[in-house]
C-alpha positions as CSV (number, residue, x, y, z in Angstrom):
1,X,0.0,0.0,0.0
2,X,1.4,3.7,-0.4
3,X,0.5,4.9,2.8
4,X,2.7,2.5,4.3
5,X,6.3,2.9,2.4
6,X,7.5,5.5,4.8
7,X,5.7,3.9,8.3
8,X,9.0,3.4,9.6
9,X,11.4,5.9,8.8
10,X,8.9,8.7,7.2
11,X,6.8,9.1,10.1
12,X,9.4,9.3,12.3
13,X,9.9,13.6,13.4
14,X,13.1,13.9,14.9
15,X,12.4,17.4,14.8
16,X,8.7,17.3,17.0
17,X,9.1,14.0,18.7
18,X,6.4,10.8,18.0
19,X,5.2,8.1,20.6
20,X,8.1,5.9,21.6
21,X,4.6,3.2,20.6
22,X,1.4,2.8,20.2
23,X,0.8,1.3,23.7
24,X,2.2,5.0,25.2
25,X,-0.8,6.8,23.1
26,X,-4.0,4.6,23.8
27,X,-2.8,5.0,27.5
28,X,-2.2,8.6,27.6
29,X,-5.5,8.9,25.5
30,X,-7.6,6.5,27.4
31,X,-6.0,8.4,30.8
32,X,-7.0,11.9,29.6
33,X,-10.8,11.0,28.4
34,X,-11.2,8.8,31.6
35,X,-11.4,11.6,34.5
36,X,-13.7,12.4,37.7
37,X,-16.7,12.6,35.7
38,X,-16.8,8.8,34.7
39,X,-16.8,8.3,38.7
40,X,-18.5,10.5,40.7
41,X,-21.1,12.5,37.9
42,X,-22.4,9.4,35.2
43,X,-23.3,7.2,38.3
44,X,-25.3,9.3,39.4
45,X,-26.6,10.4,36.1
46,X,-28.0,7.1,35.4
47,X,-29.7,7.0,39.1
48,X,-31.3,10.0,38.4
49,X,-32.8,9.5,35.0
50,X,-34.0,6.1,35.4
51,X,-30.5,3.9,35.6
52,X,-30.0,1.0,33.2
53,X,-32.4,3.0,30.9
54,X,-30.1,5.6,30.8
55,X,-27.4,3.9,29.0
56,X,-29.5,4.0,25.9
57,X,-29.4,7.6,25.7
58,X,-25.9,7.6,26.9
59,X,-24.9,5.2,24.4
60,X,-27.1,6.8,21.5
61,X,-25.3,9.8,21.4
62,X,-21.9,8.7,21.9
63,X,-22.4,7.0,18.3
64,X,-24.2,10.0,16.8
65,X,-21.6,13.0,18.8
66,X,-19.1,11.4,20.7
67,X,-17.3,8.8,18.6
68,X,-18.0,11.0,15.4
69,X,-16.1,14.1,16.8
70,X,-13.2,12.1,18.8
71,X,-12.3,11.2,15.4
72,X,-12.5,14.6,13.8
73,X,-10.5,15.6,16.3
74,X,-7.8,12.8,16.6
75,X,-7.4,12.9,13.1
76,X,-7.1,16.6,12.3
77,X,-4.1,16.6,15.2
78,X,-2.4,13.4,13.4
79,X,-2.7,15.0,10.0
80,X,-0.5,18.4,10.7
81,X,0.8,17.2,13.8
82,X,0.2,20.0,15.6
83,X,-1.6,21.2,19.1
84,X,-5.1,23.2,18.9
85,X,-3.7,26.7,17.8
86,X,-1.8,25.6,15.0
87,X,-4.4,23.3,12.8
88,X,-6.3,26.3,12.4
89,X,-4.2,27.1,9.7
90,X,-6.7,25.5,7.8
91,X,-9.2,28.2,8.3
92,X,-7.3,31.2,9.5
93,X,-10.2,33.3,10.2
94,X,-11.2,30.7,13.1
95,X,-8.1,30.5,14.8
96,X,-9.3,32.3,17.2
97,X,-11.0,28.5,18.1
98,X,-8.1,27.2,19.3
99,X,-6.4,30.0,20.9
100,X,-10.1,30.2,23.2
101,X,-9.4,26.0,23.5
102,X,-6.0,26.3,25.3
103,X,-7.8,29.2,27.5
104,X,-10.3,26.7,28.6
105,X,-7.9,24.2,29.4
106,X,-5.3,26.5,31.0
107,X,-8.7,27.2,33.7
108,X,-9.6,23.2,33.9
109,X,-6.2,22.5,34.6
110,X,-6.2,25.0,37.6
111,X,-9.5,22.9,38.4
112,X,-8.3,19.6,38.4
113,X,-5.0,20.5,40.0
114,X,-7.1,21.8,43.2
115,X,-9.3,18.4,43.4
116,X,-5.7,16.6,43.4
117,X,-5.0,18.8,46.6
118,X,-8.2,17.1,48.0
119,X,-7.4,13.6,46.8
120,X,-3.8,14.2,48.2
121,X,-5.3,15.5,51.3
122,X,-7.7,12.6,51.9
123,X,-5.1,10.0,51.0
124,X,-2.6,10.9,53.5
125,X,-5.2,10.9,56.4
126,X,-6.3,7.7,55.5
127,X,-2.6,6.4,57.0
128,X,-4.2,6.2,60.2
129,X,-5.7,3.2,62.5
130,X,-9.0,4.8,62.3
131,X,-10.4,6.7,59.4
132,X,-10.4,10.8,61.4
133,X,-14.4,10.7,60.1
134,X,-15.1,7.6,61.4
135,X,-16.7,9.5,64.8
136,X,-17.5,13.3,66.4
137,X,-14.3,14.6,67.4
138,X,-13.1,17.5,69.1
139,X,-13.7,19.1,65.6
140,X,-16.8,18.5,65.3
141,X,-19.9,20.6,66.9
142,X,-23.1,19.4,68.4
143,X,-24.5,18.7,64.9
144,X,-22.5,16.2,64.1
145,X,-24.3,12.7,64.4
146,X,-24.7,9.8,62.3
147,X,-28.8,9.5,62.3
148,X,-31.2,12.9,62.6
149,X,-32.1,14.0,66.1
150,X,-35.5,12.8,67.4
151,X,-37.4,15.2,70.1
152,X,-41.0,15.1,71.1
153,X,-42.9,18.6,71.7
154,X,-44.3,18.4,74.9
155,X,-46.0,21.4,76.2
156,X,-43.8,23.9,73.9
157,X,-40.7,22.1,75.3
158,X,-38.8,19.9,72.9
159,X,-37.4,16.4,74.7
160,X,-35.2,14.1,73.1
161,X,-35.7,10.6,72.7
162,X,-38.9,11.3,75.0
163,X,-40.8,8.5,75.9
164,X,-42.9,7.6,79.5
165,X,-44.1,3.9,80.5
166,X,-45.9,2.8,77.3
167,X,-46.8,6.1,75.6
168,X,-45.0,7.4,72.6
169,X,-44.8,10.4,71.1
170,X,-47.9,11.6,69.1
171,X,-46.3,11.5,65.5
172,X,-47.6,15.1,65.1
173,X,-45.3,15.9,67.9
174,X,-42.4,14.3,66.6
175,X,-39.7,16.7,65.0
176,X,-36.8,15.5,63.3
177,X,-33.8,17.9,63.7
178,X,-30.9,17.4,61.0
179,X,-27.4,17.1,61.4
180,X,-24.7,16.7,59.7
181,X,-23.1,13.2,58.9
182,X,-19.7,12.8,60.6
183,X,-17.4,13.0,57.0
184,X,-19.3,16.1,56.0
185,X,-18.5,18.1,59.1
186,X,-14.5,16.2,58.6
187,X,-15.2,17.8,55.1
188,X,-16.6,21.1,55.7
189,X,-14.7,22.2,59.1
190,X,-10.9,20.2,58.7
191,X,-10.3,19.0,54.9
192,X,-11.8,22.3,53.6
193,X,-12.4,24.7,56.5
194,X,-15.1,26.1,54.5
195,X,-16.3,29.7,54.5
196,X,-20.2,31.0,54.8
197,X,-20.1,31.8,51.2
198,X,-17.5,32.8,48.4
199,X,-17.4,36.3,49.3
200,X,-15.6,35.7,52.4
201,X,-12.3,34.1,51.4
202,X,-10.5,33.6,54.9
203,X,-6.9,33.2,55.0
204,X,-5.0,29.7,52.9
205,X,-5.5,26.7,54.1
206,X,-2.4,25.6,54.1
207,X,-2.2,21.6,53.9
208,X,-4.0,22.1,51.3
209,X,-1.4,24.6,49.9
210,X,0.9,21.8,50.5
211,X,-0.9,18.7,48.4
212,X,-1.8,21.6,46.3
213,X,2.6,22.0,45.8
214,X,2.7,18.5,45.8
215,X,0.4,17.7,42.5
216,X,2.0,20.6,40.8
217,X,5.8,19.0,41.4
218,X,4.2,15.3,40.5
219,X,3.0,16.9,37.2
220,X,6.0,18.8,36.4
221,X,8.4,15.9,37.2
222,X,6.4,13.7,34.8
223,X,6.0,15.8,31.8
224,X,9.4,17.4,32.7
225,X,10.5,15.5,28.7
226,X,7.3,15.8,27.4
227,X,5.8,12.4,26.3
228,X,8.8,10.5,26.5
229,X,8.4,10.9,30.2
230,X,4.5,11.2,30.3
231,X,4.2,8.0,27.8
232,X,6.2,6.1,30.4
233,X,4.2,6.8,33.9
234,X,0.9,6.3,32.2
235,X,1.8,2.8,32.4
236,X,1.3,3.1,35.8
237,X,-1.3,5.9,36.2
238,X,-3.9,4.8,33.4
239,X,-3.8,1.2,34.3
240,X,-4.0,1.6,38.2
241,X,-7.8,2.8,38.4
242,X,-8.7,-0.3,36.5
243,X,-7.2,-2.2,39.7
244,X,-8.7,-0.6,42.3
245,X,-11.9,-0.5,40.5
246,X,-12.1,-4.3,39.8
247,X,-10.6,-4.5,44.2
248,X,-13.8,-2.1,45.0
249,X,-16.5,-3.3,43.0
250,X,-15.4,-7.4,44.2
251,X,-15.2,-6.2,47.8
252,X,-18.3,-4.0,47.1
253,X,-20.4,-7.1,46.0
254,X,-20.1,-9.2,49.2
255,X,-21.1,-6.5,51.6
256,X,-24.6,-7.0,52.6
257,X,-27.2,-4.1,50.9
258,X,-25.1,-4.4,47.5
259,X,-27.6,-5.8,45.5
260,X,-29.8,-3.1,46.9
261,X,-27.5,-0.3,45.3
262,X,-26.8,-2.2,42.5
263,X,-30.1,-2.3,41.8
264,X,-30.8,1.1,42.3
265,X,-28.3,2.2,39.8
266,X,-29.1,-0.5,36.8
267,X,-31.4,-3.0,37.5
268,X,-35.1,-4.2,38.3
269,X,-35.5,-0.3,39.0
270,X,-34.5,1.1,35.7
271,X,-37.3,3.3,34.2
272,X,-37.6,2.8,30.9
273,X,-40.3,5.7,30.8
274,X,-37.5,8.4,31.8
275,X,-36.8,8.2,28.3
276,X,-39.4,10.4,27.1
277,X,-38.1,13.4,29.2
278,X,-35.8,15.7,26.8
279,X,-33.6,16.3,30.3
280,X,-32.5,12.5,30.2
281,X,-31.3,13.1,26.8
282,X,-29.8,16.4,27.3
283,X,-27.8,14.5,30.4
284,X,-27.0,11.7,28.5
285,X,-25.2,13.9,25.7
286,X,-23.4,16.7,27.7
287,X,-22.0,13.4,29.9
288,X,-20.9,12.0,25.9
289,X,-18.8,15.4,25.4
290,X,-17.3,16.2,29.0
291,X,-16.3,12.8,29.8
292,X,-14.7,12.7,26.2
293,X,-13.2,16.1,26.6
294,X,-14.3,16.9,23.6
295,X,-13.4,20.4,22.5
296,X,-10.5,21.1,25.3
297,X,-7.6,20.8,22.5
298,X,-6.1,17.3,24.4
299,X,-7.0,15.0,21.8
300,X,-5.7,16.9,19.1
301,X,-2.4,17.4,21.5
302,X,-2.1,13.7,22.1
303,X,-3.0,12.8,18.2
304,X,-0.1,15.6,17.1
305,X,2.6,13.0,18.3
306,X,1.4,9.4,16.2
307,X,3.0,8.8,13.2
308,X,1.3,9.9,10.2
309,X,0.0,6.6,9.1
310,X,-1.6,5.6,12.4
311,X,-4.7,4.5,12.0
312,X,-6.9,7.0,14.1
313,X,-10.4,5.4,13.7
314,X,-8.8,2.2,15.4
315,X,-7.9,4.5,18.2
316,X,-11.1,6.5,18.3
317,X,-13.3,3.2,18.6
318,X,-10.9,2.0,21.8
319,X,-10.8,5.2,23.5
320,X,-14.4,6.2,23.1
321,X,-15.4,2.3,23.7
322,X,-13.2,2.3,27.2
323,X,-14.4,5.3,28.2
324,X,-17.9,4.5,28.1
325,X,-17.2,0.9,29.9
326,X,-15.2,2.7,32.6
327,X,-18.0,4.6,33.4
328,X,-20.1,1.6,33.6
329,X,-17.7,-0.1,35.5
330,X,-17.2,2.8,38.2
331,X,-21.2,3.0,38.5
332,X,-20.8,-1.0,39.4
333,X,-17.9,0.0,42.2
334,X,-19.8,3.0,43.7
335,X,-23.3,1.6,43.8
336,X,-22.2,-1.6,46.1
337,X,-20.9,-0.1,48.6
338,X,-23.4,2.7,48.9
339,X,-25.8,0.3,49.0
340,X,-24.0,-1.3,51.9
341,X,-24.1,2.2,53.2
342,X,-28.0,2.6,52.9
343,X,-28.0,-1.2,54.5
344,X,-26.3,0.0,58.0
345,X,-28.1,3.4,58.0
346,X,-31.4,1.6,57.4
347,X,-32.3,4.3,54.6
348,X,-33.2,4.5,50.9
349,X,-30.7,4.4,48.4
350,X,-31.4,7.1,47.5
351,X,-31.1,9.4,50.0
352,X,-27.5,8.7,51.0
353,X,-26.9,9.4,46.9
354,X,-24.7,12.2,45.5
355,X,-23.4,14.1,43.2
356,X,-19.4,15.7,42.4
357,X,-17.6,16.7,45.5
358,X,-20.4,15.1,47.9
359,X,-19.9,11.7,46.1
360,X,-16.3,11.5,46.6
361,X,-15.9,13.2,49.2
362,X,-18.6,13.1,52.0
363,X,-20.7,9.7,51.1
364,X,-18.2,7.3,49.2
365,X,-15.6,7.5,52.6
366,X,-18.7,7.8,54.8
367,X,-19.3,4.6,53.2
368,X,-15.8,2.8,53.4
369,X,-15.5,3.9,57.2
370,X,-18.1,1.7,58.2
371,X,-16.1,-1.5,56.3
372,X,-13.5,-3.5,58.4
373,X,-9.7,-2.4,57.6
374,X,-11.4,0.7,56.5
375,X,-7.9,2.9,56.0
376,X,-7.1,0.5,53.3
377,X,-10.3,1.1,51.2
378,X,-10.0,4.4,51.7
379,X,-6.2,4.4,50.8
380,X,-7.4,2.6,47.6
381,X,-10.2,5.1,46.8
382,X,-7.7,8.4,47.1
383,X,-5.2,6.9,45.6
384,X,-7.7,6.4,42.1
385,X,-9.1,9.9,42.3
386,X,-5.3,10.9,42.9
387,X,-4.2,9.3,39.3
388,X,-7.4,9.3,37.2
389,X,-6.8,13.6,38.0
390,X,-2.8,13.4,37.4
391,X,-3.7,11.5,33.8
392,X,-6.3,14.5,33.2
393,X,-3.8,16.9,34.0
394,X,-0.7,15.4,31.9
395,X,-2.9,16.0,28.9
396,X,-4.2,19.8,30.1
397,X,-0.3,21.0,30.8
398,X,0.6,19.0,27.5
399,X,-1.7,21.1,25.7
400,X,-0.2,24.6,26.8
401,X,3.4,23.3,26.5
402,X,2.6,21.9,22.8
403,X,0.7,25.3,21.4
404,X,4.0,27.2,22.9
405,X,7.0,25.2,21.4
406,X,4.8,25.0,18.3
407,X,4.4,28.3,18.2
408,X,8.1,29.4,19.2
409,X,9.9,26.5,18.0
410,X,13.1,28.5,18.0
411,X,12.8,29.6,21.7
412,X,11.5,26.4,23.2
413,X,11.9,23.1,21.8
414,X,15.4,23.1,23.8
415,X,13.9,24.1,27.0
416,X,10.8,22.1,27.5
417,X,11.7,21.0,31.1
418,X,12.4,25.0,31.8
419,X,8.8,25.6,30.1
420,X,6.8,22.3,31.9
421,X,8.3,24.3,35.4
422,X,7.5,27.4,34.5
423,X,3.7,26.2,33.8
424,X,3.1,23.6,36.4
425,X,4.5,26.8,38.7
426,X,2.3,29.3,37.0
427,X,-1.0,26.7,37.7
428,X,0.1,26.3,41.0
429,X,-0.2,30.4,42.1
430,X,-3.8,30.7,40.1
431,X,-4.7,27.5,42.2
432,X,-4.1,28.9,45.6
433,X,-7.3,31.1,45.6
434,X,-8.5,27.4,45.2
435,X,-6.9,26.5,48.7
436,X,-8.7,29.4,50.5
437,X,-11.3,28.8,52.7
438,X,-13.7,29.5,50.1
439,X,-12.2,27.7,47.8
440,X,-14.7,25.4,46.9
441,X,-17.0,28.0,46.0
442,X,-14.0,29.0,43.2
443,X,-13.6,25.5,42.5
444,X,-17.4,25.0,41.6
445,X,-17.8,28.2,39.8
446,X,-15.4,27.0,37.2
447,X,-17.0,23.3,37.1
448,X,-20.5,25.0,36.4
449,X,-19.6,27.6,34.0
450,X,-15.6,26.6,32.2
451,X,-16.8,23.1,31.8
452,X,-20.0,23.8,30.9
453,X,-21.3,25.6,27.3
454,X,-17.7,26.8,26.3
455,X,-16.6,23.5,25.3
456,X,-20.0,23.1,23.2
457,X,-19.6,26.0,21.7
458,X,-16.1,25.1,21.0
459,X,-17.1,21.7,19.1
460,X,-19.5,23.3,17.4
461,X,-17.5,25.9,15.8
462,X,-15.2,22.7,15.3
463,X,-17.9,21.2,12.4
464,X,-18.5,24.9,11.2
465,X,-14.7,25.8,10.2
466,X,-13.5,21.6,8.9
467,X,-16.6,20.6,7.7
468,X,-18.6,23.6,6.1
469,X,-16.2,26.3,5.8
470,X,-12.4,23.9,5.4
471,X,-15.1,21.4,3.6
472,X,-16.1,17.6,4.8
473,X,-14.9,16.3,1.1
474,X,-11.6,18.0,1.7
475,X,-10.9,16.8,4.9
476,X,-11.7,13.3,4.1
477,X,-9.0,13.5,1.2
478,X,-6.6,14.6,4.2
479,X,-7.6,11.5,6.3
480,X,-7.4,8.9,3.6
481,X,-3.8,10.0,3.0
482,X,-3.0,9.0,6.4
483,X,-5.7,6.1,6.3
484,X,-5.4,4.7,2.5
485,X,-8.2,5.1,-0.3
486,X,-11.6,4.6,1.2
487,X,-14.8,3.8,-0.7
488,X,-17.8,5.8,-0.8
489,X,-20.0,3.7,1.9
490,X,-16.7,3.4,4.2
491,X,-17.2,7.4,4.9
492,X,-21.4,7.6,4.2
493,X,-21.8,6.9,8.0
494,X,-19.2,10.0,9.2
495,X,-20.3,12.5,6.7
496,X,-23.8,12.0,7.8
497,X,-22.6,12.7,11.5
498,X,-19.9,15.5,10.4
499,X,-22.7,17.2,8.2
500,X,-26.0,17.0,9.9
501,X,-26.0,14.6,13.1
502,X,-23.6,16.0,15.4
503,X,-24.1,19.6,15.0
504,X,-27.5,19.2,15.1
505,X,-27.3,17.6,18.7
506,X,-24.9,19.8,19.9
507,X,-27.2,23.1,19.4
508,X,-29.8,21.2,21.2
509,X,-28.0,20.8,23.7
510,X,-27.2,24.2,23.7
511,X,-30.5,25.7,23.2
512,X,-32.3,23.5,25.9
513,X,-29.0,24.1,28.6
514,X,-29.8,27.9,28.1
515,X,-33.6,27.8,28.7
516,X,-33.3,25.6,31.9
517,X,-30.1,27.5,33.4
518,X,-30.3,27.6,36.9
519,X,-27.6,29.5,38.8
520,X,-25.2,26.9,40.3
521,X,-25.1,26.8,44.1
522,X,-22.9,24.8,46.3
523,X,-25.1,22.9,48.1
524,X,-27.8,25.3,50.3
525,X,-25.1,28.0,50.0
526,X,-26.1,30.7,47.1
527,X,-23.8,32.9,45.0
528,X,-23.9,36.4,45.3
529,X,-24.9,38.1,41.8
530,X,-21.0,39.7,41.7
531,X,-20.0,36.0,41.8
532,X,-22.4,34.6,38.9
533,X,-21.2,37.8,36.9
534,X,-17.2,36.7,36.9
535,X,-18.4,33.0,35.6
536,X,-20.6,35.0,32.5
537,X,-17.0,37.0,32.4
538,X,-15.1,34.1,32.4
539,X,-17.0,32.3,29.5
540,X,-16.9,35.5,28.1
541,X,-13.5,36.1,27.9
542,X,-12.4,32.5,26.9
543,X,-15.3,32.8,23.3
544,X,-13.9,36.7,22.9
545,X,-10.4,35.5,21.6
546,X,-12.6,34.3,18.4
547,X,-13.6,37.8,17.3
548,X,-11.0,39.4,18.2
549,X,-8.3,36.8,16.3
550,X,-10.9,36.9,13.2
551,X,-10.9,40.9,13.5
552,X,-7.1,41.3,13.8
553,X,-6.5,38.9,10.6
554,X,-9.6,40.6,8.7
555,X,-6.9,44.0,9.1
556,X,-3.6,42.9,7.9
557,X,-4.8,41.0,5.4
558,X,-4.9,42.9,1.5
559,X,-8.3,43.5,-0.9
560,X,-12.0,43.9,-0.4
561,X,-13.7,42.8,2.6
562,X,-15.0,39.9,0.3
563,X,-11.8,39.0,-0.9
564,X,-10.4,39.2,2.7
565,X,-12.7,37.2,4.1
566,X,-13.1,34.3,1.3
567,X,-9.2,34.4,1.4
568,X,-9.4,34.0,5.0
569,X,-11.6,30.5,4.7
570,X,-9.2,29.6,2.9
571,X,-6.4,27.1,4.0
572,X,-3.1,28.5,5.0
573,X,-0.2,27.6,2.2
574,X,1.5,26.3,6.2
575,X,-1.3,24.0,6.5
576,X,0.0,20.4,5.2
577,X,1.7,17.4,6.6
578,X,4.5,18.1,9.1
579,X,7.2,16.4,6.9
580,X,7.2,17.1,3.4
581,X,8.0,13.9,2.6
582,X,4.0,13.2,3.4
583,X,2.5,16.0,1.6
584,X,2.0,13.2,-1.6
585,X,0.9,14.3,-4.8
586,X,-2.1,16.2,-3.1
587,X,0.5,18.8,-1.3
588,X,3.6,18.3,-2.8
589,X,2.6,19.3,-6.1
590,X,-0.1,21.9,-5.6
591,X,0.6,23.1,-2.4
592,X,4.4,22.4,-0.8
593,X,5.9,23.5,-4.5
594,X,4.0,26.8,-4.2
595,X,5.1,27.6,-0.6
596,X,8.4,27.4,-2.4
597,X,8.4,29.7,-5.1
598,X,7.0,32.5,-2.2
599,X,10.4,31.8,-0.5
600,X,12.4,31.9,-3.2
601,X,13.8,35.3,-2.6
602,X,14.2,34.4,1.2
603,X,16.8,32.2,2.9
604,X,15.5,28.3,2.5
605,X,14.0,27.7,5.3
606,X,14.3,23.6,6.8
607,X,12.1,21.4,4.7
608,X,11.1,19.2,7.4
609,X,9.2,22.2,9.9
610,X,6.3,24.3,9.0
611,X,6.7,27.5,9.6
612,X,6.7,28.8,13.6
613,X,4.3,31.8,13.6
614,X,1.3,32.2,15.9
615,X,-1.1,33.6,13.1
């Protein structure tokens, strides 16, 4: 076949770097798509919209959206190897795209470096006989219990536990006062030594400063040689969730109550009837794209360092596939052991059911201190939020690093250990108003408003510039340079999803997350209207690089407004194969020969590197 003559010494770039193999990709890959969400926000997604039913949603638009633009992306990144900024070369008047992508993930990566602190926090008290939630402590105030507080009214005076000979309490006389469980009060008054509200930030808290440090050197030492270190930890880091999954979900099974929780979250109690609600959709899809991380610039990162004749759809259908199993998986794991939980507390299911930080933090070790050898589950537990966030974070610093030695080849491909410091230090001082004691108010506001419409919007305008504006047809001719000749019906399927599927799910999405917005809160505590003003700011100011990129190009570039902006949807003469010697007849010819002739008055410039520039 043609595509393969040069697949061992043609794809090799000794000037960008490649995988050292194929095992270091899917693992990096699979460790950047497979973050908190797949354990703490789709269990409880399919709970609340009906459980097994939801995986038909779930799995509905992870064909029609998810798979569909994985590969998009993947394959885009493989083609020009290069990070988010720089394949907008093929439509210049969007770069502005990926310049707003590596915003987004400069903020995530700020976010998932301050839930580290907390996993780091949580797995270094666990090294103790007994679990430091497992009862009231000095800590802890008068509201801390393990079951709600009984009292009888009796004449306008409240008595607890009231009783006298063989006469109960009316039940109209009953009141039930409620506390707080002993990990949340561990949670709220040590771990976090939370605030009233966001607007009173309190002084650092500094262990958390210190796990905080501590993530930030653990990413930094890993990516310190860029994937050649990164591609050899992920060994470690991608694979170990897997084991303490499988350890949790086979201890999880023989506690007494599992089948209760298991049952709760996908079996006899699935509600197939939740499936005409448009909500269980809209879940089912926005769960498809964030668990993905669709549209935060990583996979194109990752992609930019295969070898030009990898076969990306191979990869897309493992990644996507594992993905979606590991979020089955965890719902298995979590599910037995709260239903254990609900067992002991002699409660619903349901009610001892979370969501995000409450999951992970408050019921899941709630839940593990009432298990014999309890630091060692909990040990476990950490330890796998500790590395399914480092894998997330490898590929958010990867991204910044990768845009800025593209960029400034000249200045920084010799110094990428000096530039992976200089970022892990950078994210470490933005985190620290992260480690304050309103902190997780910061931490929130990000999760509901960075993570939220920006990166729809950003996969959106994705399918706009490629597809309608670059041109589907055009793109596929890219792809099957890298892939080999393709019929017809081999590409019917994705040009259906490219065209019309996927973009038509991602505005509804959209539309219907707009219409039922509801200001986030962290749990009863509301944000003052100065706080949800800085999240509209903050998704403003990530989508405002677009217009303003667009607007600065629209200037320097020569002729009518017309002819500027059709020349500007056009692609870039940069935009081609990294090495020449894979620009076939399709760039080589028509494209790399006329890139050429421009230069000819100029020094020659090395035939193996694009050219550096920004813009």
């Amino acid at each position: 076949m043609k595509q393969n003559v040069h697949a061992d010494e043609g794809d090799k770039s000794s000037g960008r770097g490649n995988w050292a193999n194929k095992k270091e990709y899917i693992l990096s890959t699979i460790g950047y798509a497979v973050g908190l969400g797949n354990i703490w926000r789709f269990p409880y997604l399919a709970y609340k919209n009906g459980g097994g039913a939801f995986l038909i949603p779930y799995f509905v638009m992870l064909v029609l959206a998810g798979i569909p633009l994985y590969f998009l992306e993947s394959a885009l990144g493989q083609f020009c190897s290069q990070g988010p900024i720089q394949v907008w070369r093929a439509v210049p008047i969007l770069q502005g795209v990926g310049v707003a992508t590596v915003t987004v993930t400069l903020i995530l990566s700020i976010y998932y470096n301050a839930i580290m602190a907390y996993s780091l926090y949580y797995l270094f008290a666990s090294f103790q006989s007994s679990l430091p939630w497992f009862d009231c402590f000095s800590w802890t105030n008068s509201n801390c219990s393990d079951s709600p507080k009984v009292y009888c009214n009796i004449s306008g005076s409240l008595v607890a536990n009231w009783s006298q000979g063989n006469i109960t309490c009316p039940s109209s006389h009953v009141i039930l006062v409620p506390v707080q469980s002993l990990s949340e009060q561990y949670w709220d008054r040590v771990a976090l030594q939370r605030s009233a509200g966001i607007e009173e930030t309190g002084p650092i808290v500094w262990h958390l400063a210190l796990c905080l440090l501590l993530s930030s050197i653990i990413v930094g030492a890993a990516l310190i040689r860029g994937i050649k270190s990164s591609g050899k930890v992920v060994y470690f880091t991608a694979t170990f969730p897997y084991v303490v999954l499988v350890i949790l979900l086979i201890r999880g099974v023989t506690l007494e109550g599992a089948r209760d929780g298991i049952e709760f979250y996908i079996g006899s109690q699935s509600n197939l009837t939740k499936l005409a609600e448009a909500q269980v959709w809209k879940d089912a899809a926005t769960q498809t794209f964030f668990s993905l991380s669709i549209g935060g610039g990583g996979v194109m990162t990752l992609a930019s360092y295969n070898k030009f004749h990898n076969n990306a759809l191979k990869d897309t259908l493992a990644v996507t596939l594992t993905n979606a199993g590991t979020s089955v998986l965890a719902g298995f794991a979590i599910f037995s052991i709260l239903g254990h939980m609900a067992h002991v507390y002699k409660m619903p299911v349901g009610e001892v059911v979370k969501e995000g930080f409450g999951l992970a933090f408050i019921a899941y070790p709630d839940a593990l201190s009432k298990l014999p050898v309890s630091p060692l589950w909990s040990f476990l537990f950490f330890f796998m939020l500790l590395t399914v966030g480092l894998d997330s974070q490898f590929g958010a610093v990867e991204v910044i690093t990768t845009c800025l030695i593209d960029s400034f080849p000249k200045t920084f491909t010799s110094k990428h250990a000096t530039l992976t410091i200089l970022i892990s230090v950078f994210i470490y001082l933005l985190g620290l108003p992260c480690v304050t004691q309103a902190g997780i108010y910061w931490v929130t506001l990000v999760d509901q408003f960075v993570a939220g419409w920006v990166m729809l919007i950003l996969a959106l305008l994705e399918i706009i510039g490629f597809i309608y504006i670059y041109g589907g047809n055009c793109f596929i001719m890219d792809a099957e340079m890298m892939l080999g000749k393709k019929s017809c019906s081999y590409w019917f399927w994705w040009r259906a999803c490219w065209f019309f599927i996927s973009p038509c799910v991602i505005v509804v999405i959209l539309i219907w997350s707009l219409m039922t917005f509801i200001p986030p809160t962290y749990g009863k505590v509301q944000y003052p209207a100065w706080a949800l003003a800085l999240g509209w700011c903050m998704e403003a100011f990530i989508l405002l690089w677009i217009p303003l990129i667009a607007l600065y190009k629209l200037i320097r570039v020569q002729g009518t407004p017309w002819e500027r902006v059709k020349s500007l949807c056009s692609a870039s003469e940069h935009w081609h194969p990294y090495l020449d010697v894979h620009c076939g007849e399709r760039y080589a010819e028509e494209h790399c020969r006329r890139r050429k002739n421009r230069n000819l008055t100029r020094p020659e410039p090395s035939v193996n590197i694009i050219s550096s520039s920004w813009f």
